[in-house]
N, C-alpha and C positions, 0 to 999 in steps of 0.2 A: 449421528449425535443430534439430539435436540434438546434444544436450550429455552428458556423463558426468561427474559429481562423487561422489566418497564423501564424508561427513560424517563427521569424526572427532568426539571424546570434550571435547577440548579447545575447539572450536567451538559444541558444544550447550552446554556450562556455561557458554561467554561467552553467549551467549543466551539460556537459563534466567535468568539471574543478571540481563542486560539487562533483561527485563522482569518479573522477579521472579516467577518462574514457580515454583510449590511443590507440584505435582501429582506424587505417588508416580511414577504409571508414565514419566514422562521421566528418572528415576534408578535409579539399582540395577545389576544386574548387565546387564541387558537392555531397556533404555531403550529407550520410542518414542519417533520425535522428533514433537513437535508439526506439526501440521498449517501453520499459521501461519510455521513458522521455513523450511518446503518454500515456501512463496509467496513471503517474502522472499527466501529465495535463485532464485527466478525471477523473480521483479521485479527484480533485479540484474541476472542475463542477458540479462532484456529492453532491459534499458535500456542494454546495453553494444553490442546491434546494431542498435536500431531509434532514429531520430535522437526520432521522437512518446514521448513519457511515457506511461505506462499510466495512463489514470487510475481503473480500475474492475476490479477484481477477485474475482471469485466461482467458487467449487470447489466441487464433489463433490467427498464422501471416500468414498471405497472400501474401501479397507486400511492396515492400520497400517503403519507405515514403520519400520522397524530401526535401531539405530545400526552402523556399520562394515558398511553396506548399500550396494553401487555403485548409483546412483539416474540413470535415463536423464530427463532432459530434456528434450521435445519441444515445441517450440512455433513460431508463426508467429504474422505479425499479427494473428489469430483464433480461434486456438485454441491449445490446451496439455493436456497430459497429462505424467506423471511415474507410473514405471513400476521396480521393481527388478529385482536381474539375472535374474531366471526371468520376466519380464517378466508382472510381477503388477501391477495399475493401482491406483494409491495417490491418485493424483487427476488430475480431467479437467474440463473445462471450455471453453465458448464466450469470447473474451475480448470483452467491451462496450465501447464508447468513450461516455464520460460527454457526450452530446450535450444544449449548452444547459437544464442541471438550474437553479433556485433553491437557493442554496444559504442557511440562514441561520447566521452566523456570528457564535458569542458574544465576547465578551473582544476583539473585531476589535479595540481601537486599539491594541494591541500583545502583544510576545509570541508564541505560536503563532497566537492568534486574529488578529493581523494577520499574519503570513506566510500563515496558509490562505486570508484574504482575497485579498492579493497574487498568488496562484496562481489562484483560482476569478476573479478580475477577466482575468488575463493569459489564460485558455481560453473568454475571454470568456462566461461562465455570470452568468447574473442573482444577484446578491449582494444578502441582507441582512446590515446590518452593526449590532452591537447592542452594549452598554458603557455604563458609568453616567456618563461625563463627557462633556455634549453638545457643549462644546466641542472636546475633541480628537476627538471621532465626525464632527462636520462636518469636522475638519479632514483625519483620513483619505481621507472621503469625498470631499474636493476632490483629494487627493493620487492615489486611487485616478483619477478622471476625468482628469486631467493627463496620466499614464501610459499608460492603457487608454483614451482617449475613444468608440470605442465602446460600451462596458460601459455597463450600467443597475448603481445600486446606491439602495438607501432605507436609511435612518437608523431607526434606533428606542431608545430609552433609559430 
């Protein structure tokens, strides 16, 4: 797949601002844009052609990246690169599929820490699930086996 996007001015500052990002060189007259804000807008891509979610993510950086830069996006199920228009390599990479990891999982009985639960139990990955109330952690934990009964998960508190 390749792809063509410019990144306007108005899009890095929703994203700066998103993650409260306060690093001089992403502002000013000549802003780079974060490496980080390039992944998420290909994790978007990816995820608008290929039915599998990515779950694993890792780049080389190469070059810094411009604002009001046409930026080529290349990728397949295995790999990616991102490239500007003189076709300068700003980032590359093999892409991994998170095969059966242990995950352990703080705050799991709600919240973020149980949606990250809910995801690593549904990719069926070995879950530990951790939280100070042992009641609602078994109870998770029963919740998690119901849904996903394949999945292995251990309690801890």
């Amino acid at each position: 797949m390749k792809l063509y996007k410019k990144i306007n001015k108005a899009d890095l500052i929703d994203y700066l601002q998103s993650v409260k990002d306060t690093n001089s060189l992403h502002y000013g007259k000549n802003p780079i844009i974060p490496g980080n804000f390039l992944l998420f807008i290909l994790e978007e891509m990816y995820q608008e052609f290929y039915s599998v979610p990515l779950s694993y993510l890792k780049a080389n950086f190469c070059s810094p990246a411009y604002l009001n830069e046409r930026f080529c996006f290349i990728f397949n199920q295995n790999a990616f690169q991102i490239t500007d228009r003189n076709q300068t390599l700003i980032l590359k990479r093999r892409m991994e599929a998170m095969n059966k990891r242990t995950i352990l999982i703080t705050g799991a009985t709600r919240g973020i820490g149980w949606a990250i639960a809910q995801k690593a139990a549904q990719a069926n990955h070995k879950v530990i699930l951790t939280g100070r109330d042992p009641l609602s952690l078994k109870s998770r934990a029963e919740e998690l086996k119901k849904k996903f009964p394949k999945q292995k998960s251990k309690l801890f508190h």
